[in-house]
C-alpha positions in Angstrom: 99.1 100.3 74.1 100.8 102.7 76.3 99.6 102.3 80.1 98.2 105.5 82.1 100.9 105.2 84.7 103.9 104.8 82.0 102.4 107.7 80.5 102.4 109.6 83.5 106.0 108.3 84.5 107.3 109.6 81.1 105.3 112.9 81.6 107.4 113.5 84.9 110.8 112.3 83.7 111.2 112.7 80.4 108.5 114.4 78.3 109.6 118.1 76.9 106.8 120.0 78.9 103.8 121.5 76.0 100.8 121.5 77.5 97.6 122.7 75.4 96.6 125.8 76.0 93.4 124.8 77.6 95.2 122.5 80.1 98.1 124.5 80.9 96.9 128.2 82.0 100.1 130.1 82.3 100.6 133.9 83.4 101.4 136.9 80.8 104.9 137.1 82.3 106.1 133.7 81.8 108.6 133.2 79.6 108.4 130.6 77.0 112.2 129.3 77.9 114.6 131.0 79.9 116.9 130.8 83.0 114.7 129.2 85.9 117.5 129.3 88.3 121.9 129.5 88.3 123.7 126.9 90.5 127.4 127.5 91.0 127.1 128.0 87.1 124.7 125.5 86.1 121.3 126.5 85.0 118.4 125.0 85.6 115.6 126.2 82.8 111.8 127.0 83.0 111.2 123.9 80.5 113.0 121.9 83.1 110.3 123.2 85.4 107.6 122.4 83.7 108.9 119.2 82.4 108.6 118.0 86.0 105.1 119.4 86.6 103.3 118.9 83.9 101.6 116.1 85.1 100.7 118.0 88.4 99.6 120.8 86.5 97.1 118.4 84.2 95.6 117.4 87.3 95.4 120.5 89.2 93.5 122.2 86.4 90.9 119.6 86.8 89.9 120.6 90.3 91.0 124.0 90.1 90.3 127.6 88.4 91.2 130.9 87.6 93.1 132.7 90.8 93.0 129.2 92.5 94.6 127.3 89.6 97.6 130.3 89.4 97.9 129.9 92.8 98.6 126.6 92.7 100.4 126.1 89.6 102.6 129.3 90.7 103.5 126.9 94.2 104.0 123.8 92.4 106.6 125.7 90.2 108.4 127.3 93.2 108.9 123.5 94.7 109.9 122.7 91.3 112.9 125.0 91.0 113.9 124.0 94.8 113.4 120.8 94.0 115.9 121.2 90.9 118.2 123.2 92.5 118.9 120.6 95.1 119.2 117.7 92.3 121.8 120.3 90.7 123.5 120.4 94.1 123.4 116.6 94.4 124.8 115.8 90.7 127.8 118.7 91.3 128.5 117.4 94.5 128.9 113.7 92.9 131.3 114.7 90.4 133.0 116.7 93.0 133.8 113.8 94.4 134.7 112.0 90.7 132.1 109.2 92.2 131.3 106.7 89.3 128.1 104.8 88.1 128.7 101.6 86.3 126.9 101.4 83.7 124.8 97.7 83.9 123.3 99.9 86.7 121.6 101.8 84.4 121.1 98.9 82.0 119.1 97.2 84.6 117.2 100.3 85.4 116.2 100.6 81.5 115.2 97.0 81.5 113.3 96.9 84.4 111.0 99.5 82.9 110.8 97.8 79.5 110.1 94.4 81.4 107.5 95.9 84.5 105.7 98.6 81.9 106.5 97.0 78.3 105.9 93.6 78.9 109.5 93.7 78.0 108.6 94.9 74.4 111.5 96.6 74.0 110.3 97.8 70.4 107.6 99.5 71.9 109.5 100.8 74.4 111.8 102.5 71.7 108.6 103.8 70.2 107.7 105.4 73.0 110.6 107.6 73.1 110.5 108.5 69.9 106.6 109.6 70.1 107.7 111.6 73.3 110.3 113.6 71.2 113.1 111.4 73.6 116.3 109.4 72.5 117.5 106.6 73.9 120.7 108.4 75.3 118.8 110.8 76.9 116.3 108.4 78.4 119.5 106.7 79.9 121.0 109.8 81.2 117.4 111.0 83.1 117.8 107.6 84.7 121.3 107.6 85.2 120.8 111.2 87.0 117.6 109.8 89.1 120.0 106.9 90.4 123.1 109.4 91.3 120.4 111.5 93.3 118.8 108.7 94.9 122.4 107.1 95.8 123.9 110.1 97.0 121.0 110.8 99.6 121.0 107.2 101.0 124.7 107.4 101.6 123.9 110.5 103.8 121.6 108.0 106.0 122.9 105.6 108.6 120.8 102.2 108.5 122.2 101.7 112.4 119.7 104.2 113.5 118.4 103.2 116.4 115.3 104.7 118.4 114.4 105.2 122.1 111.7 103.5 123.8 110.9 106.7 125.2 110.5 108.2 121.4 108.7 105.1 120.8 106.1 105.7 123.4 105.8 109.7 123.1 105.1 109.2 119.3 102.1 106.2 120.3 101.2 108.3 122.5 101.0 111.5 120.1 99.2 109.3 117.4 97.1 107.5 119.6 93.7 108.6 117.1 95.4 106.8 114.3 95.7 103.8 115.6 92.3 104.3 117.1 88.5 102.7 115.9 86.3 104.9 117.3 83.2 103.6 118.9 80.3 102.4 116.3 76.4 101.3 116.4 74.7 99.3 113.8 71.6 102.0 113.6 67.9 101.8 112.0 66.5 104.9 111.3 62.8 105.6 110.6 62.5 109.5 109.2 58.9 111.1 108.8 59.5 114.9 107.0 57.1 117.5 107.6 55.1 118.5 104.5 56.2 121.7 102.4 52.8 123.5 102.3 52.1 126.6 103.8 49.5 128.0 106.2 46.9 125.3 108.2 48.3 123.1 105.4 51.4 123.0 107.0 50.6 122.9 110.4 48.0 120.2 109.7 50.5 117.9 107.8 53.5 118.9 110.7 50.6 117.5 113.1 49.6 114.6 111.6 53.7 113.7 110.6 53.9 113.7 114.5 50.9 111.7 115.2 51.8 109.0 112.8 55.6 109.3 114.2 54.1 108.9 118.0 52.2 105.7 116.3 54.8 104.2 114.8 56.7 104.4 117.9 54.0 102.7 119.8 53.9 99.7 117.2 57.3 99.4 118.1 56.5 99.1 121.1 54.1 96.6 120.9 56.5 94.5 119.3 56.3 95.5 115.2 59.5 94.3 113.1 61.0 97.9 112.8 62.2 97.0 109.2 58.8 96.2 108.0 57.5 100.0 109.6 60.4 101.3 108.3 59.9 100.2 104.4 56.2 101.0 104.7 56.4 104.9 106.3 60.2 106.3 106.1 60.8 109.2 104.0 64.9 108.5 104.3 66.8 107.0 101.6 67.5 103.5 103.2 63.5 102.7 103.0 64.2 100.3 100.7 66.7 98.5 103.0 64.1 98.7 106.1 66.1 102.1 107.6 69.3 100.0 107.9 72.4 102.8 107.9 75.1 99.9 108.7 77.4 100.5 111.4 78.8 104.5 112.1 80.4 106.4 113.8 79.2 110.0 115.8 80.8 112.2 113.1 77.8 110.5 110.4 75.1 111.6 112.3 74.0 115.2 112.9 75.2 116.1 116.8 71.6 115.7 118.6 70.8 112.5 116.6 74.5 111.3 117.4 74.0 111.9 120.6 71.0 109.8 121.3 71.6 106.9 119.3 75.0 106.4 121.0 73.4 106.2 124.4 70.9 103.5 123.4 71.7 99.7 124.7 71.8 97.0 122.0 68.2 96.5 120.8 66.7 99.6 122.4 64.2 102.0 120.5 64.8 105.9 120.8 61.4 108.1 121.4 60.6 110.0 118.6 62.8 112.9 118.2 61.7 116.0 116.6 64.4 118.0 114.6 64.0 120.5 112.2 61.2 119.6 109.9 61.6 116.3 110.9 60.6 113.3 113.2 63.2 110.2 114.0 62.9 106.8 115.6 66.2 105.4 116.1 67.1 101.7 117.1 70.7 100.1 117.4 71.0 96.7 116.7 74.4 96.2 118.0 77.4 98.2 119.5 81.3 98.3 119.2 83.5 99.8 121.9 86.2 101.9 120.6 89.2 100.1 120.6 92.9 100.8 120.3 95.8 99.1 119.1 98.1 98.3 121.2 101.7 99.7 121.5 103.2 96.2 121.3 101.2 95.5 117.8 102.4 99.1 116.2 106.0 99.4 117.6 107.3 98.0 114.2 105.7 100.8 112.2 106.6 103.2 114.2 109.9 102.2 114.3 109.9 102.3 110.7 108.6 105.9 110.7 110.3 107.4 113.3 114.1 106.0 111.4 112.4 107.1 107.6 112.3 110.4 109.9 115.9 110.6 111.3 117.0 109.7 107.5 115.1 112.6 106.2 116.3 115.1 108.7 120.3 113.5 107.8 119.2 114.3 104.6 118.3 118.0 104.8 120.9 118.9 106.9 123.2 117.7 104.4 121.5 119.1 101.2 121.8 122.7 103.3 125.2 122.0 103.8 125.5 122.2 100.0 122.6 125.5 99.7 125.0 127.4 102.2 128.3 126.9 100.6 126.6 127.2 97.0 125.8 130.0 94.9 122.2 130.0 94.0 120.4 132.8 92.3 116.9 132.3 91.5 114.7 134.5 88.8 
């Protein structure tokens, strides 16, 4: 049986883009094959487009609809010709310069697919293909392709890159909230709603919500387990579990609530706090400082990301290198 992921990796590398109609809404003007884009003579076609969005597509027109889903799918098509205009830049430029692949470099690509996704089925594999409309030659030359791009962008990167401590410490710095945990409390929480009736109904059910909230509080007081009240009079959703919301963070609770149970000790019961249509009694049951990672215990990840940065900006300036001296004409 063919996994989800192979599925999707055939999808995106090899699979000639049809989408059903019901999965794929397309625009009255699109063209059912034509020229997508022209690269110093090369074309790069609208199936080639969609061959490498299809899967992007699928998954956009589950979240998305009508103007939204054109919208999108008309932007994941624009990075889809750019996208292939600079692999068409990449591939010329490498037979520019009559590079060479050998070709157990593509055998072990092929076989490392067969082995990771086939079990090393190779028979299945070959089925595969053939269901997908693919032969085996082609297969080889999508990978073979992939590998050339891949190569040719690494060999534009330097792996001496070497970062300041002073861009070390501005990016910490900069990033600090990442590598932040922000201040929690383990809170109880005892909600009494007001009653949805109308007139003196109302007001006499508003009034006796507060009496029995003021009670309740007083029990508290006096020493009652705050689960136990909790289970027998809450109207939240964590009744069940004797009001217990676990340990949060401000942003979970509603600003005036936040704001209280954040300045409670450990162990200490809130008055009763009228909001809305509502009445609260809040205890926390423990506390956690924020806390913050120190630069010594991140400097190797941000190493990491500040060198994938440099190799990415060595990378563009190349690949525009090859834009500006190129002729390009989109449609």
């Amino acid at each position: 049986m063919i996994s989800k992921r192979l599925f999707l990796l055939l999808n995106l590398l090899l699979a000639p883009a049809m989408l059903q109609a019901q999965n794929q809404p397309q625009s009255q003007e699109q063209v059912i094959n034509g020229i997508a884009a022209v690269v110093n003579g090369d074309v790069v076609t609208f199936s080639q487009v969609r061959e490498l969005v299809v899967a992007q597509e699928k998954s956009a027109a589950e979240i998305y609809h009508g103007d939204d889903l054109q919208q999108k799918i008309k932007m994941m098509r624009q990075q889809a010709v750019k996208d292939l205009i600079d692999r068409t830049l990449i591939l010329q430029e490498f037979k520019k310069k009559e590079f060479t692949i050998p070709e157990y470099i593509i055998d072990d690509s092929v076989q490392k697919i067969i082995r990771e996704d086939f079990g090393g089925d190779r028979t299945a594999f070959v089925r595969t293909l053939q269901a997908q409309g693919f032969t085996m030659a082609r297969f080889r030359q999508v990978q073979k392709d992939k590998i050339i791009v891949q190569a040719m962008r690494q060999a534009k990167t330097s792996d001496n890159i070497i970062v300041s401590p002073v861009k070390i410490r501005e990016y910490y710095e900069k990033n600090s909230a990442a590598y932040t945990t922000p201040e929690q409390v383990k809170l109880r929480m005892i909600v009494l709603q007001q009653g949805s009736g109308s007139g003196d109904a109302s007001s006499d059910a508003s009034m006796n919500k507060k009496q029995m909230a003021d009670e309740i509080r007083e029990k508290l007081a006096g020493g009652a387990e705050f689960d136990r009240l909790a289970q027998m009079y809450s109207d939240d959703s964590t009744k069940e579990s004797g009001g217990d919301w676990g340990w949060i963070e401000r942003k979970t609770l509603n600003d005036e609530l936040a704001k209280v149970a954040f300045s409670l000790k450990k162990g200490q019961i809130s008055p009763v706090i009228a909001l809305d249509n509502s009445y609260y009694i809040l205890m926390v049951e423990d506390k956690k400082a924020a806390t913050t990672k120190p630069l010594s215990q991140m400097q190797t990840e941000i190493v990491n990301s500040l060198v994938q940065q440099e190799k990415l900006k060595a990378q563009e300036h190349w690949l525009q290198g090859l834009r500006d001296k190129a002729y390009i004409k989109t449609y």
